[in-house]
C-alpha positions, -999 to 999 in steps of 0.1 A, spaced: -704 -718 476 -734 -702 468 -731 -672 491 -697 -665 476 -712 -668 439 -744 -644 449 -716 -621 461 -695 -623 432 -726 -614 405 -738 -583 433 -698 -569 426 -699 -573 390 -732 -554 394 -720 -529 409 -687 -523 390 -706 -502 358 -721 -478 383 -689 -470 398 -670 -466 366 -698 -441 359 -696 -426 391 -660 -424 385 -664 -407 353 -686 -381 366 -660 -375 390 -633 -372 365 -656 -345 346 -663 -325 377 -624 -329 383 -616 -317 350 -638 -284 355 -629 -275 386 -594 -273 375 -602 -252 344 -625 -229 368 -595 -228 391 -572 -217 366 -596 -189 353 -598 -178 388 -564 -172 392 -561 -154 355 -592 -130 360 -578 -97 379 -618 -89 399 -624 -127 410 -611 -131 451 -583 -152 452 -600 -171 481 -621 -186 451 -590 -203 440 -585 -223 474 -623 -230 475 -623 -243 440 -587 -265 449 -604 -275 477 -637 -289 459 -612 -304 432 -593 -324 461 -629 -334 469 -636 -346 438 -608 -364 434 -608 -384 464 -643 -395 453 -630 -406 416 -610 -430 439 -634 -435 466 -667 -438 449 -683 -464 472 -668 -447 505 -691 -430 532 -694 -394 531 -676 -393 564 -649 -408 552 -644 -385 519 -649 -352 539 -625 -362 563 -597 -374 539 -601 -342 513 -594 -320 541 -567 -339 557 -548 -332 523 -560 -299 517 -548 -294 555 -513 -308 548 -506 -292 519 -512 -259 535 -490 -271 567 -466 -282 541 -462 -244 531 -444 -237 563 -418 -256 554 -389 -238 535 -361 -260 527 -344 -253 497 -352 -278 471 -390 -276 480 -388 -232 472 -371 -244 438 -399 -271 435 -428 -244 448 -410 -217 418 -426 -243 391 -458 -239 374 -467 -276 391 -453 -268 425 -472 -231 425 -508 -246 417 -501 -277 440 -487 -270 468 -492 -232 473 -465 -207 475 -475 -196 515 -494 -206 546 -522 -193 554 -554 -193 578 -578 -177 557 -566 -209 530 -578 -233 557 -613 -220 559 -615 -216 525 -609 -252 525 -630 -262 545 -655 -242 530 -654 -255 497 -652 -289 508 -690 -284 530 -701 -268 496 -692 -297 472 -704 -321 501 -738 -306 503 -742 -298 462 -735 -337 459 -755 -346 486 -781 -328 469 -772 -341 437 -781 -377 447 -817 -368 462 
């Protein structure tokens, strides 16, 4: 009984630090998507910066879910869905082209495949990995 009480009071310890990591997370979110948009609207700026930046932002959203996970665990999920989302593109049936021809399905799920997306996604995942990593120190 007392293990499972001592337990109990180390969660409910823990819970305000993840709500504030979670809000940090949300933040970073947040900017990333209006960086992301700016990208896209600015004529000089790459557009590989976009798919770096939606990249970091898929990041950052699997830790506003994840905030307790292992690092391993984060990286590996964000570019599992960055990864199918671009395999996704290569699919062309009709109702997801109608789908991809909204503003939603244009800045989620991409409008074509492409290899130079996938290492910009894995790019901009190792980048937000190692600025947080760097963050914490």
């Amino acid at each position: 009984m007392y293990f499972c009480w001592t337990k109990n009071v180390q969660l409910l310890q823990q819970k305000p630090i993840l709500n504030k990591a979670r809000i940090y997370y949300f933040l970073v979110f947040l900017s990333i998507i209006f960086f992301g948009i700016l990208s896209r609207k600015i004529p000089f700026i790459p557009l590989w910066i976009g798919d770096f930046l939606y990249a970091v932002m898929i990041y950052f959203l699997v830790r506003i879910f994840f905030p307790a996970k292992k690092f391993v665990f984060i990286i590996l999920l964000s570019l599992f869905i960055c990864y199918c989302i671009e395999f996704l593109q290569l699919y062309q049936g009709e109702w997801m082209v109608e789908l991809r021809k909204t503003l939603f399905g244009r800045y989620v799920l991409g409008q074509g495949f492409l290899w130079s997306d996938i290492l910009a996604y894995t790019f901009g995942i190792t980048i937000a990995f190692i600025t947080e990593k760097s963050f914490l120190k």
